[in-house]
C-alpha positions as CSV (number, residue, x, y, z in Angstrom):
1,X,53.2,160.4,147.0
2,X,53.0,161.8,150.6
3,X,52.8,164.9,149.2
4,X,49.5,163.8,146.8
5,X,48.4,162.3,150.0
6,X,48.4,165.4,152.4
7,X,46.3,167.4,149.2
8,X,43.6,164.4,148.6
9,X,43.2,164.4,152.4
10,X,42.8,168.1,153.2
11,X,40.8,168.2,149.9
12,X,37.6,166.3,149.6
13,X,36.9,166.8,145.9
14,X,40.2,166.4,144.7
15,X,41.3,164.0,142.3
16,X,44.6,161.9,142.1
17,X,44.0,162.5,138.2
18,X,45.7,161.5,135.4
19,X,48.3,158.3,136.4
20,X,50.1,155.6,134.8
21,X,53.1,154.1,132.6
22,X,54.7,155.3,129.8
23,X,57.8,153.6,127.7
24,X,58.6,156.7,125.5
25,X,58.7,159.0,128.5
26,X,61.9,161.2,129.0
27,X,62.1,159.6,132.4
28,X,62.2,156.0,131.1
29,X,64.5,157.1,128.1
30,X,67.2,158.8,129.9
31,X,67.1,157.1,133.0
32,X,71.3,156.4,134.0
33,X,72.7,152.9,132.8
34,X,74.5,152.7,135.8
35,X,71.6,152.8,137.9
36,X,69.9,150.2,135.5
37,X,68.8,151.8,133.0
38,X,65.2,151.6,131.4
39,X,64.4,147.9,132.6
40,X,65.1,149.9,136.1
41,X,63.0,153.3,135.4
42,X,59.9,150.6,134.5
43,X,60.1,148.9,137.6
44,X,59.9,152.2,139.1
45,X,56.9,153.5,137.1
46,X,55.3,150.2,138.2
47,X,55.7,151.0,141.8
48,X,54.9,154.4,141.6
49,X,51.5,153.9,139.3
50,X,50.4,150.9,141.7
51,X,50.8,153.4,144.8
52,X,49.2,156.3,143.1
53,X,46.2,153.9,142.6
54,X,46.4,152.5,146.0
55,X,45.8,155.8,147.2
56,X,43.0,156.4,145.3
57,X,41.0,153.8,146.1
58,X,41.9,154.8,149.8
59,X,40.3,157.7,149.2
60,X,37.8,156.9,146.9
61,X,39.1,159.4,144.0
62,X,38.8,158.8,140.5
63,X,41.9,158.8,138.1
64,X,42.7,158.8,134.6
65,X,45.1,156.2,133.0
66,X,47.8,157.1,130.7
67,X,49.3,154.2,129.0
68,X,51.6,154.6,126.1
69,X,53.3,151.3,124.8
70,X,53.5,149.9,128.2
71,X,49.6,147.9,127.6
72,X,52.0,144.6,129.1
73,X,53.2,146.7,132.2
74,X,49.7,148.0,133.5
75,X,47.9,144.8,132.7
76,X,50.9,143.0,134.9
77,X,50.0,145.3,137.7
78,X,46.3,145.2,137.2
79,X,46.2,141.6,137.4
80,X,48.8,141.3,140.2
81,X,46.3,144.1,142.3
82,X,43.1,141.3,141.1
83,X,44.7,138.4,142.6
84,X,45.7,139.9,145.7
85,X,41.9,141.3,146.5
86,X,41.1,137.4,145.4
87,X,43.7,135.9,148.4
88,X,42.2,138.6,150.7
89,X,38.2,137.5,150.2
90,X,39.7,133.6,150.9
């Protein structure tokens, strides 16, 4: 993500592109049991898609979202990102 970051801010037409959450993914599939498994590589895809759209709204860059079985997982963190700009406007 620092690494996305240094492009996007040394170039101003670049976009964070296609993002998001995937439950057949390779990543999710084979991620190790002993470090928890799928329910663990989720999580992770979680944090990583809400950063990657943090920083695009910091820069005010457009992505694309990929979502492939995971409609419960994006909606979870859309929702989570909607009540959190709600608390801040209070």
């Amino acid at each position: 993500l620092t690494e996305l970051e240094t492009h996007v801010s040394k170039h101003p037409h670049l976009l964070v592109g296609e993002i998001g959450m995937c439950k057949m993914a390779r990543f999710v599939r084979e991620f190790p049991k002993e470090k928890g498994g799928k329910a663990t590589a989720l999580q992770l895809q979680k944090l990583v898609f809400r950063k990657q759209l943090e920083l695009a709204a910091k820069w005010s860059r457009p992505v694309t979202v990929h979502c492939v079985n995971a409609h419960g997982l994006f909606m979870e963190v859309m929702r989570t990102i909607l009540e959190e700009a709600k608390e801040s406007c209070e």
